[in-house]
mmCIF file as gemmi writes it, N, C-alpha and C atoms, coordinates in Angstrom:
data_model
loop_
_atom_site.group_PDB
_atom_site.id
_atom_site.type_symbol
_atom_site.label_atom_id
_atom_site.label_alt_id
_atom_site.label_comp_id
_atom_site.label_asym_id
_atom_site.label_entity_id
_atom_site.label_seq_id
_atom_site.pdbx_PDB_ins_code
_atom_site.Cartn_x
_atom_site.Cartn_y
_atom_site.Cartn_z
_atom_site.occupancy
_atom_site.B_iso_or_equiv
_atom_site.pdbx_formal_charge
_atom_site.auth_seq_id
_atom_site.auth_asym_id
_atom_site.pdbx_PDB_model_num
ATOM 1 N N . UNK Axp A 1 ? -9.358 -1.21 6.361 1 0 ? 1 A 1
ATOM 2 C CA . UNK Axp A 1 ? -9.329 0.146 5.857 1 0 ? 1 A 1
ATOM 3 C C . UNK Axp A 1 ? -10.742 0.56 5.496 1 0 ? 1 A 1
ATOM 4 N N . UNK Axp A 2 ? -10.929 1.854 5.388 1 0 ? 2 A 1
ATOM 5 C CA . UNK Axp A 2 ? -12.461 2.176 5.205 1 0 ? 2 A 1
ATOM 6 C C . UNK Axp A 2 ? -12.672 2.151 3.47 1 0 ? 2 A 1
ATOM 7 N N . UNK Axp A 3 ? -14.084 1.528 3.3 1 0 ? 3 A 1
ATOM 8 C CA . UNK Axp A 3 ? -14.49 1.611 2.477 1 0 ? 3 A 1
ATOM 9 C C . UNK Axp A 3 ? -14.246 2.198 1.418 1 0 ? 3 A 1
ATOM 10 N N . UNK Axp A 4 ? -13.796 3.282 1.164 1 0 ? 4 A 1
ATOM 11 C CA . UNK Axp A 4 ? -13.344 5.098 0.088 1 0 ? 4 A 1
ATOM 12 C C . UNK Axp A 4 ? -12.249 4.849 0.114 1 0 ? 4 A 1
ATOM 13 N N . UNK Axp A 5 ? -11.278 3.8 0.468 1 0 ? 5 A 1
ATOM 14 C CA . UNK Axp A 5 ? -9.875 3.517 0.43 1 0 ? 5 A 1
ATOM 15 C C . UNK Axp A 5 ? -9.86 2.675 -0.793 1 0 ? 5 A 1
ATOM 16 N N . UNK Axp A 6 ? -8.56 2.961 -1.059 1 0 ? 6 A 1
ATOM 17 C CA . UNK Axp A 6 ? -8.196 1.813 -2.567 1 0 ? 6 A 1
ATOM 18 C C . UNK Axp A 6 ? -6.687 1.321 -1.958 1 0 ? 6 A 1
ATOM 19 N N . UNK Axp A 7 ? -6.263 0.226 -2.578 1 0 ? 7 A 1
ATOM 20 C CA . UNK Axp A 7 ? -4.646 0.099 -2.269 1 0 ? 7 A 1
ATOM 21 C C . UNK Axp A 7 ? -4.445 -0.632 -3.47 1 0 ? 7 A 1
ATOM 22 N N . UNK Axp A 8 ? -3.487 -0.772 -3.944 1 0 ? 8 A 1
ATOM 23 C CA . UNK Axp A 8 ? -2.792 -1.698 -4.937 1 0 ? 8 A 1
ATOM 24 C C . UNK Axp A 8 ? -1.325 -1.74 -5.027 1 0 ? 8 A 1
ATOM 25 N N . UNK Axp A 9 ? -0.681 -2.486 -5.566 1 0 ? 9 A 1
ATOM 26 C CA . UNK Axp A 9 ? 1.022 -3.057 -5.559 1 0 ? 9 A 1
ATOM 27 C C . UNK Axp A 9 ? 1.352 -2.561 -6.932 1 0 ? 9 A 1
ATOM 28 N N . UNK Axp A 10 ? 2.266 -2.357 -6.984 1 0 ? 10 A 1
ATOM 29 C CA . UNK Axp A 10 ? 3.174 -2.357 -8.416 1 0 ? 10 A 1
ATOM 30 C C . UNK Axp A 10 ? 4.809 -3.252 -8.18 1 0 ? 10 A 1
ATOM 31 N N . UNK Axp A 11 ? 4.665 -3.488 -9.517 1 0 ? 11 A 1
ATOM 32 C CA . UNK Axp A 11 ? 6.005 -4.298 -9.05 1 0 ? 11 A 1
ATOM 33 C C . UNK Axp A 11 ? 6.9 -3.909 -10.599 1 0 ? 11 A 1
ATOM 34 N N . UNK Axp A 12 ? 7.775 -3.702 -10.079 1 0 ? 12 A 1
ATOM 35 C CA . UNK Axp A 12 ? 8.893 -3.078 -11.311 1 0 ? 12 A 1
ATOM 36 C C . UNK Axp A 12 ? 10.661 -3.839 -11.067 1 0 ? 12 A 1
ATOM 37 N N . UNK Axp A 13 ? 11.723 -3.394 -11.667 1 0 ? 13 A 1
ATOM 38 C CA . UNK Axp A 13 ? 12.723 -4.09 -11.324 1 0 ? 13 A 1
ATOM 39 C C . UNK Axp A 13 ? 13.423 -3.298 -10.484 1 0 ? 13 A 1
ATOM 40 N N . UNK Axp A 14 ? 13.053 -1.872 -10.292 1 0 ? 14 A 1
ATOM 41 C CA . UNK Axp A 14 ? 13.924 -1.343 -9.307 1 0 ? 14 A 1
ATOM 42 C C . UNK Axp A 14 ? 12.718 -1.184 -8.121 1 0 ? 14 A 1
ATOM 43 N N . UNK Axp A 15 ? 11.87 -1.252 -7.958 1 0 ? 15 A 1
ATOM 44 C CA . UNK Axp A 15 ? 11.009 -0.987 -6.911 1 0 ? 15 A 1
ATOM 45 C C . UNK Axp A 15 ? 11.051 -2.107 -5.772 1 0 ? 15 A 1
ATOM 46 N N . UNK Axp A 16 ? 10.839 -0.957 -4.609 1 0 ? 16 A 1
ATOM 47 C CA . UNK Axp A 16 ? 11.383 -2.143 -3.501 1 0 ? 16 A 1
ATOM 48 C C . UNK Axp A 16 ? 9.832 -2.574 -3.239 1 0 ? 16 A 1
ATOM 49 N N . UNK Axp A 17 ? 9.417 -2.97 -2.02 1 0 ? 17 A 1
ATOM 50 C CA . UNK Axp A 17 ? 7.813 -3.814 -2.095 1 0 ? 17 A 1
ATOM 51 C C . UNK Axp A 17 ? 7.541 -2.622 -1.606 1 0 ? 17 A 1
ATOM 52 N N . UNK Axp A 18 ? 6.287 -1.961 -1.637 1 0 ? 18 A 1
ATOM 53 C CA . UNK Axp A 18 ? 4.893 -1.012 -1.551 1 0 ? 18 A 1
ATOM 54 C C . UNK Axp A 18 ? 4.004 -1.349 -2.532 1 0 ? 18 A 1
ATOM 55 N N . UNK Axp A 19 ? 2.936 -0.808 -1.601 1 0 ? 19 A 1
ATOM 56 C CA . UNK Axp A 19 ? 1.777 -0.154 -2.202 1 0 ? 19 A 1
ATOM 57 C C . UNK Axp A 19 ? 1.106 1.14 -2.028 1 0 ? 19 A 1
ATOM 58 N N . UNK Axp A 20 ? 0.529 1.14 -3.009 1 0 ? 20 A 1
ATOM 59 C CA . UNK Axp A 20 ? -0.239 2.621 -2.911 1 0 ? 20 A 1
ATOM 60 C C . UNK Axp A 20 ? -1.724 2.709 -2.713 1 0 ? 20 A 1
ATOM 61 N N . UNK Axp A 21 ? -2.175 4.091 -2.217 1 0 ? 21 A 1
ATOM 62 C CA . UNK Axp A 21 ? -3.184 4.107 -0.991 1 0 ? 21 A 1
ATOM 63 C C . UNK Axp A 21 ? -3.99 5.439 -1.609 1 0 ? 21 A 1
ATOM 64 N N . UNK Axp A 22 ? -5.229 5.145 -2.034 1 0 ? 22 A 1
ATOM 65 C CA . UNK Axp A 22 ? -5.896 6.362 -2.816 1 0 ? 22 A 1
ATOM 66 C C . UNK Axp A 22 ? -7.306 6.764 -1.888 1 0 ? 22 A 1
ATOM 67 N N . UNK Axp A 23 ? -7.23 8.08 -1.483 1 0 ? 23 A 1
ATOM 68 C CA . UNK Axp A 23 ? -7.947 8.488 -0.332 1 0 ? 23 A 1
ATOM 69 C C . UNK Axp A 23 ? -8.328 9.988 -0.897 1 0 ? 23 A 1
ATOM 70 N N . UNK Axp A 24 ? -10.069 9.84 -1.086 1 0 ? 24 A 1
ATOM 71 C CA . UNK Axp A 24 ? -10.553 10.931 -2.136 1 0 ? 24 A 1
ATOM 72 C C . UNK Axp A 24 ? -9.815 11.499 -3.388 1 0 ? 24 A 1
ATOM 73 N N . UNK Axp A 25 ? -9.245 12.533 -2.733 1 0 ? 25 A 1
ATOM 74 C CA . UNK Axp A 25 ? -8.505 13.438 -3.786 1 0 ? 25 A 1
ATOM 75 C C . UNK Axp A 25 ? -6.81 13.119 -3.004 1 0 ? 25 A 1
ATOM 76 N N . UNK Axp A 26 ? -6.354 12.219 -2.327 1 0 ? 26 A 1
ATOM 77 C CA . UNK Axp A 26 ? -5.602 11.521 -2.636 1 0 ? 26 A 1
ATOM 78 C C . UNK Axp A 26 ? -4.649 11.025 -2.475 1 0 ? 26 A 1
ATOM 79 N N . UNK Axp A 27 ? -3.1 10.799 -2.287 1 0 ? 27 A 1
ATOM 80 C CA . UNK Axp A 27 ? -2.76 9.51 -2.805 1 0 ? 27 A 1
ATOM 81 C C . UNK Axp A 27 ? -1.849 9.096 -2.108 1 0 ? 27 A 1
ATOM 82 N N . UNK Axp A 28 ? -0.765 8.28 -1.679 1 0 ? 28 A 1
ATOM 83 C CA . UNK Axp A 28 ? 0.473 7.461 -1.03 1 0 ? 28 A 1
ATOM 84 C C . UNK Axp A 28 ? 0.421 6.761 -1.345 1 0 ? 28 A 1
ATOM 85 N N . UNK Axp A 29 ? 2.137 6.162 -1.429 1 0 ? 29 A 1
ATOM 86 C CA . UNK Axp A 29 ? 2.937 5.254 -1.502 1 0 ? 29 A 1
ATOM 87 C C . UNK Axp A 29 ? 3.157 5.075 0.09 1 0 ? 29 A 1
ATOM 88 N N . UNK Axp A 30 ? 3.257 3.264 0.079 1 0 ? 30 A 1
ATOM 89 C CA . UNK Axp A 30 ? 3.934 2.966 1.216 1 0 ? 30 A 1
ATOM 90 C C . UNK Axp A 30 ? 5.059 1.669 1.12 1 0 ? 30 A 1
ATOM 91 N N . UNK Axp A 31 ? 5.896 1.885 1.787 1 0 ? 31 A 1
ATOM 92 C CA . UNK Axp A 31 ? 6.941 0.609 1.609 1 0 ? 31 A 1
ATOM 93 C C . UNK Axp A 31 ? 6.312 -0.445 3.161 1 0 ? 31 A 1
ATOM 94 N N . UNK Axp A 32 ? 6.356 -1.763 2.3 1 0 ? 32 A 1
ATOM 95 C CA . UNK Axp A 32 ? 5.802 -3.163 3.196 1 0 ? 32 A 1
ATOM 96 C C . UNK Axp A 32 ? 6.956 -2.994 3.994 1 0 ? 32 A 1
ATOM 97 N N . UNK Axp A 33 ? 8.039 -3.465 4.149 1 0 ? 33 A 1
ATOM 98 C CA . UNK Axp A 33 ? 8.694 -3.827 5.205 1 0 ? 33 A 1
ATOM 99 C C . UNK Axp A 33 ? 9.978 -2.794 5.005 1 0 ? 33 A 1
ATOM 100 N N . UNK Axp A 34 ? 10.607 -1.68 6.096 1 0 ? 34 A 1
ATOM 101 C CA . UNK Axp A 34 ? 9.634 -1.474 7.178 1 0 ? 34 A 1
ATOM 102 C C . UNK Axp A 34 ? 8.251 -0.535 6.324 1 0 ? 34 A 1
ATOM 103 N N . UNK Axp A 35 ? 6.826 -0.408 7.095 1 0 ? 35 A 1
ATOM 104 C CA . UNK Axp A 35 ? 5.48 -0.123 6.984 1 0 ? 35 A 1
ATOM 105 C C . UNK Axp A 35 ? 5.969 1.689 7.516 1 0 ? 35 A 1
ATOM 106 N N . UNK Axp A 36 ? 5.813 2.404 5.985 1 0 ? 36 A 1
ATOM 107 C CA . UNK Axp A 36 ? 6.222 3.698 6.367 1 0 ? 36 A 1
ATOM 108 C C . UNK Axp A 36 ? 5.733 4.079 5.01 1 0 ? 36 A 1
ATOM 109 N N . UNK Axp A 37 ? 5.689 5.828 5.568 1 0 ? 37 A 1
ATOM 110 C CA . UNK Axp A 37 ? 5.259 6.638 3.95 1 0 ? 37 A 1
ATOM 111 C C . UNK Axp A 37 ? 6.347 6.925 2.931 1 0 ? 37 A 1
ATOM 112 N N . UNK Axp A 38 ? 6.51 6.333 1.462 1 0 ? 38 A 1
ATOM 113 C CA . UNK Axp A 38 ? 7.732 7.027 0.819 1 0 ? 38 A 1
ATOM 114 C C . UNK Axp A 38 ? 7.181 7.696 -0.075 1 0 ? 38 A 1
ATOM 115 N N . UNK Axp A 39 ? 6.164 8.302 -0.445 1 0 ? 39 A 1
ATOM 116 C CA . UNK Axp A 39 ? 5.951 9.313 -1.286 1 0 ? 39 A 1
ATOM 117 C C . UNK Axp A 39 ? 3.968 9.996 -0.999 1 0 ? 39 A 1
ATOM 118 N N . UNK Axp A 40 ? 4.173 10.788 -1.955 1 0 ? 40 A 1
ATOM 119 C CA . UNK Axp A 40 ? 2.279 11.245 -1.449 1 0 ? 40 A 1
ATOM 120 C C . UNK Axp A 40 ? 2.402 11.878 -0.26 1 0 ? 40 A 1
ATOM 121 N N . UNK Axp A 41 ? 1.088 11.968 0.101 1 0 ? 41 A 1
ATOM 122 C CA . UNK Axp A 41 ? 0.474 12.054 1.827 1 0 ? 41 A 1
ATOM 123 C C . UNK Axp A 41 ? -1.051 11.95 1.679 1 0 ? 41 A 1
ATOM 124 N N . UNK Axp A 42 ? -1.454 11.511 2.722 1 0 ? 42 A 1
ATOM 125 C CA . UNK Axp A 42 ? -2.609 11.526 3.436 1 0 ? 42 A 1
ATOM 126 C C . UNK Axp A 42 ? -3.109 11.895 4.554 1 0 ? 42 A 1
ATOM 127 N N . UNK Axp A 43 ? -4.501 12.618 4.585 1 0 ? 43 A 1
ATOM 128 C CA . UNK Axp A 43 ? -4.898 12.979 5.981 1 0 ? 43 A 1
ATOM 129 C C . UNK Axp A 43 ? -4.383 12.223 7.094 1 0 ? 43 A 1
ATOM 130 N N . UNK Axp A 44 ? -4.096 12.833 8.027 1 0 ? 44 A 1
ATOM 131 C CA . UNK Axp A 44 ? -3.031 12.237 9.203 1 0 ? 44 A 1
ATOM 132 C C . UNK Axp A 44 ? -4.305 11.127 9.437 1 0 ? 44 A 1
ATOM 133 N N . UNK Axp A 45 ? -5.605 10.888 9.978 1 0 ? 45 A 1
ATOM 134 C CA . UNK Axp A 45 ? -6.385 9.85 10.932 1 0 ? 45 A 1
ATOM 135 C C . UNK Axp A 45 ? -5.626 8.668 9.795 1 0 ? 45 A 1
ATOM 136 N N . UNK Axp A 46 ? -6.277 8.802 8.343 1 0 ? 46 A 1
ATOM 137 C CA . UNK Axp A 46 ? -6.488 7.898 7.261 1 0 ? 46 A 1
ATOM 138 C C . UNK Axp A 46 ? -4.99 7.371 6.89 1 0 ? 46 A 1
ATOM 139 N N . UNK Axp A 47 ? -3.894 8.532 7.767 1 0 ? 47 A 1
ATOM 140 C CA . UNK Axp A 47 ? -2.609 7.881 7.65 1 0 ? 47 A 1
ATOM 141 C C . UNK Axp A 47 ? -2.144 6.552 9.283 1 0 ? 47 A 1
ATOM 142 N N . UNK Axp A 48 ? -3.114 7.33 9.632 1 0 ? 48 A 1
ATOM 143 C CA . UNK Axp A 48 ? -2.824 6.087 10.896 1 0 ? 48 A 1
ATOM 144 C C . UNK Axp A 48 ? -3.879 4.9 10.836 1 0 ? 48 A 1
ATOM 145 N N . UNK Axp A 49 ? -5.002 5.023 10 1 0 ? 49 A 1
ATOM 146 C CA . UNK Axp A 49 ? -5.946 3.53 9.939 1 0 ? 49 A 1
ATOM 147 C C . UNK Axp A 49 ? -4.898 2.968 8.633 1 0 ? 49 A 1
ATOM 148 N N . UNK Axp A 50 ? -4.035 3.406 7.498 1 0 ? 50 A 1
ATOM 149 C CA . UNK Axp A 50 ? -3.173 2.786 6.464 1 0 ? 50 A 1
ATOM 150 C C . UNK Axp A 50 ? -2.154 1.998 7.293 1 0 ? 50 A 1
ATOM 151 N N . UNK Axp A 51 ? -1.222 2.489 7.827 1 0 ? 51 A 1
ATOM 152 C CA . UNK Axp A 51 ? -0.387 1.837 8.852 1 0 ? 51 A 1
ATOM 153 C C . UNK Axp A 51 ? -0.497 0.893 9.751 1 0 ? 51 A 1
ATOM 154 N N . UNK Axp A 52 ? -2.057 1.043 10.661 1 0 ? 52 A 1
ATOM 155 C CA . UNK Axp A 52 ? -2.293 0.175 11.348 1 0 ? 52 A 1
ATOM 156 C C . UNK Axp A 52 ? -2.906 -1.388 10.38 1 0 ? 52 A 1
ATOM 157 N N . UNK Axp A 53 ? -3.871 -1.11 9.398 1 0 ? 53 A 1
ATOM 158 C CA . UNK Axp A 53 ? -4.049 -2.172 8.783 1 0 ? 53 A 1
ATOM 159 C C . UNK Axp A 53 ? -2.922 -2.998 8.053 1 0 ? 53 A 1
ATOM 160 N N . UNK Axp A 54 ? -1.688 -1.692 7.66 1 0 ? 54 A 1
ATOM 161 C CA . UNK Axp A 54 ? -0.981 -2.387 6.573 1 0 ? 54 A 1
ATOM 162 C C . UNK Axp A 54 ? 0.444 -3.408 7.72 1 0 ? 54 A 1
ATOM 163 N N . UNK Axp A 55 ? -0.026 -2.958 8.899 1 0 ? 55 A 1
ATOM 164 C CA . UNK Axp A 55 ? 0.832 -3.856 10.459 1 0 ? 55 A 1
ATOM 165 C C . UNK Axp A 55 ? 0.411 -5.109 10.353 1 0 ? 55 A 1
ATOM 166 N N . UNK Axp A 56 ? -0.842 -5.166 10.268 1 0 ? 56 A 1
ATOM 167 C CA . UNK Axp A 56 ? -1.614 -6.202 9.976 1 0 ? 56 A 1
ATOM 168 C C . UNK Axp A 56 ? -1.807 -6.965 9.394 1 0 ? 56 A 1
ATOM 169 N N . UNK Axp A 57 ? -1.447 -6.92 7.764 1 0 ? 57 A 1
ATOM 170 C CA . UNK Axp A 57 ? -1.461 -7.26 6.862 1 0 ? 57 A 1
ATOM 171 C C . UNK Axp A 57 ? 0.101 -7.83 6.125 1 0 ? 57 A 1
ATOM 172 N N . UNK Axp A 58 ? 0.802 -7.23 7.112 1 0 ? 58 A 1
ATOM 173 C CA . UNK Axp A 58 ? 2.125 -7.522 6.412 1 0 ? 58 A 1
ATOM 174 C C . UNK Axp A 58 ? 2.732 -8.613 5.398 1 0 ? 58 A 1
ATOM 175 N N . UNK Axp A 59 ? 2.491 -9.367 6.816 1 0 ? 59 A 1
ATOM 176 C CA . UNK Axp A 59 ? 2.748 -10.615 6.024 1 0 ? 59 A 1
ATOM 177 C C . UNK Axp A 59 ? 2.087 -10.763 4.473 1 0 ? 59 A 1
ATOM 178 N N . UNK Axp A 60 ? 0.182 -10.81 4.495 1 0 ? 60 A 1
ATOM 179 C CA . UNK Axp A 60 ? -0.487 -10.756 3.099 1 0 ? 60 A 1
ATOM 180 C C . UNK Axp A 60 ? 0.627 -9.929 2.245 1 0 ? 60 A 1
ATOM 181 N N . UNK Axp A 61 ? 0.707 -8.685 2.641 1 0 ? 61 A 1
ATOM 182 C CA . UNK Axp A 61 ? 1.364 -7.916 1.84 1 0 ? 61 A 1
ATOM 183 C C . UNK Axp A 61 ? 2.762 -8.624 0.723 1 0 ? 61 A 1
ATOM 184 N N . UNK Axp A 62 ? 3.116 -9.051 1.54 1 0 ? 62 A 1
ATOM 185 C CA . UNK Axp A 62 ? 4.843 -9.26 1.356 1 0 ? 62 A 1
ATOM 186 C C . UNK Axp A 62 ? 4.705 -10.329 0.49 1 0 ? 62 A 1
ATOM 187 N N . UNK Axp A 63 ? 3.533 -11.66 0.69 1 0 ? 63 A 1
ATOM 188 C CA . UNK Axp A 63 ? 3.214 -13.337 -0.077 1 0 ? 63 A 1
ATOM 189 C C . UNK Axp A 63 ? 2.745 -12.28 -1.377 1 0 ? 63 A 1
ATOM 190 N N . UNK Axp A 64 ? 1.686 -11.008 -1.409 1 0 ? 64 A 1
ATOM 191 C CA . UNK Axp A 64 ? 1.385 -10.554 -2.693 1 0 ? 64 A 1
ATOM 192 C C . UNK Axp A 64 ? 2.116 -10.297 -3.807 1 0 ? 64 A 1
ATOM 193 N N . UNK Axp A 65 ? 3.52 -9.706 -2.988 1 0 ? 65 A 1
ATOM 194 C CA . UNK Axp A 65 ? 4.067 -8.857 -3.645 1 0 ? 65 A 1
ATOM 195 C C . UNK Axp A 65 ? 4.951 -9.773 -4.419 1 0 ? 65 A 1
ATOM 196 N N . UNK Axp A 66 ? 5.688 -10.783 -3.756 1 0 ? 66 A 1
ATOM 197 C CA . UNK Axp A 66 ? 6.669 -12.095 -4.158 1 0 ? 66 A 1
ATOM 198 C C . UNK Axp A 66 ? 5.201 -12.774 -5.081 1 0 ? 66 A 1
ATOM 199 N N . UNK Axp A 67 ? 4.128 -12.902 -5.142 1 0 ? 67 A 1
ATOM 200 C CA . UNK Axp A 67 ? 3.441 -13.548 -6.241 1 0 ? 67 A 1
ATOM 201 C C . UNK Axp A 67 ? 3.436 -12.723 -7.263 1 0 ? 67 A 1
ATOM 202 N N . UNK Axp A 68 ? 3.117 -11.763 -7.009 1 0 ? 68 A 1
ATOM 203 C CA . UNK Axp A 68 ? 2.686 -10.922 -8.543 1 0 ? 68 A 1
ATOM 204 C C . UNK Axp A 68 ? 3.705 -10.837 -9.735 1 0 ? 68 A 1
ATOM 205 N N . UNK Axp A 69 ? 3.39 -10.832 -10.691 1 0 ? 69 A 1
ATOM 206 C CA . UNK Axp A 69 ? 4.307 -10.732 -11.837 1 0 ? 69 A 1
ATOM 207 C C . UNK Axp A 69 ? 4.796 -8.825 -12.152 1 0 ? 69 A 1
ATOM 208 N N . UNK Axp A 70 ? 5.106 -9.219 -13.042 1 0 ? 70 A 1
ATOM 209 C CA . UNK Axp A 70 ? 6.238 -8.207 -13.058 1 0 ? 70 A 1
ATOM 210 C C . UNK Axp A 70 ? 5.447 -7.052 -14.268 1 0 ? 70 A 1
ATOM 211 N N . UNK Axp A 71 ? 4.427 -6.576 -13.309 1 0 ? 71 A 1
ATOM 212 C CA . UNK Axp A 71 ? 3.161 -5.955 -14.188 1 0 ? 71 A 1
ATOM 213 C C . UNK Axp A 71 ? 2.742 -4.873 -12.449 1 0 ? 71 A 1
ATOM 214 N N . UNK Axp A 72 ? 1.31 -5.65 -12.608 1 0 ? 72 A 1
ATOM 215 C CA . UNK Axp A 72 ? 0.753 -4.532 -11.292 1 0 ? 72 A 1
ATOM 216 C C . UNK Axp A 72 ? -0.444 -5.611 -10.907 1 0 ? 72 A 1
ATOM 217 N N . UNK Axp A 73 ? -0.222 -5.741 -9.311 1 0 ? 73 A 1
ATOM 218 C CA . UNK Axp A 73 ? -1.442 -7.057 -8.539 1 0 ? 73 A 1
ATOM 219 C C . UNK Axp A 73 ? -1.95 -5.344 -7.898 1 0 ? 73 A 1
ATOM 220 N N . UNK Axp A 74 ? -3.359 -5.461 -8.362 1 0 ? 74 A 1
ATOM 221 C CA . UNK Axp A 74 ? -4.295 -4.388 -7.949 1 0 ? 74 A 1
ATOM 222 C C . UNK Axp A 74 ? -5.584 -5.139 -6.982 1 0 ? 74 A 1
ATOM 223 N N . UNK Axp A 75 ? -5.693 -4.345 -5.79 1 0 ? 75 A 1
ATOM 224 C CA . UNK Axp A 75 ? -6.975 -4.858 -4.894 1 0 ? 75 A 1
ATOM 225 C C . UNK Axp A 75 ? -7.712 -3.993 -4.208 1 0 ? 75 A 1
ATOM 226 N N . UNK Axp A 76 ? -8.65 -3.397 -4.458 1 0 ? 76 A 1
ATOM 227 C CA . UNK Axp A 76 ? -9.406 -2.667 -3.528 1 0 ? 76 A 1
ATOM 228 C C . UNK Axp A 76 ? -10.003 -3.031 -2.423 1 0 ? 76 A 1
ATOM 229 N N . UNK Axp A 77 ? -10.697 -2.29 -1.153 1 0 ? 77 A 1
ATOM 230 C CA . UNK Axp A 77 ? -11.091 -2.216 -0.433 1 0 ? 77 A 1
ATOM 231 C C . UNK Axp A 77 ? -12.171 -1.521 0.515 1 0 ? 77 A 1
């Protein structure tokens, strides 16, 4: 993802796995499996480099999300 991108996880008891995706002024949610937008938006390119990396990443994604505690695993990029 480019540089000016942020992403981070939240993890709650009703939340299914996503993360969220902060792009200038701003923002999305995305659900890990399936890799889709459930809330926000983003410029369409910066919505197709999120998707393609987060294809990529899945797997990372999914080991993050099953590690993190029951708080918020934050990681920029």
């Amino acid at each position: 993802m480019a540089s000016s991108s942020a992403c981070a996880q939240s993890r709650g008891p009703h939340h299914r796995p996503h993360f969220h995706v902060y792009y200038q002024n701003h923002t999305a949610v995305y659900s890990i499996d399936p890799i889709e937008p459930i809330g926000g938006a983003l410029p369409r390119r910066q919505q197709r480099r999120v998707e393609a990396w987060a294809e990529l990443h899945q797997g990372e994604l999914l080991e993050n999300w099953e590690r993190s505690p029951c708080g918020s695993c934050s990681t920029t990029r």
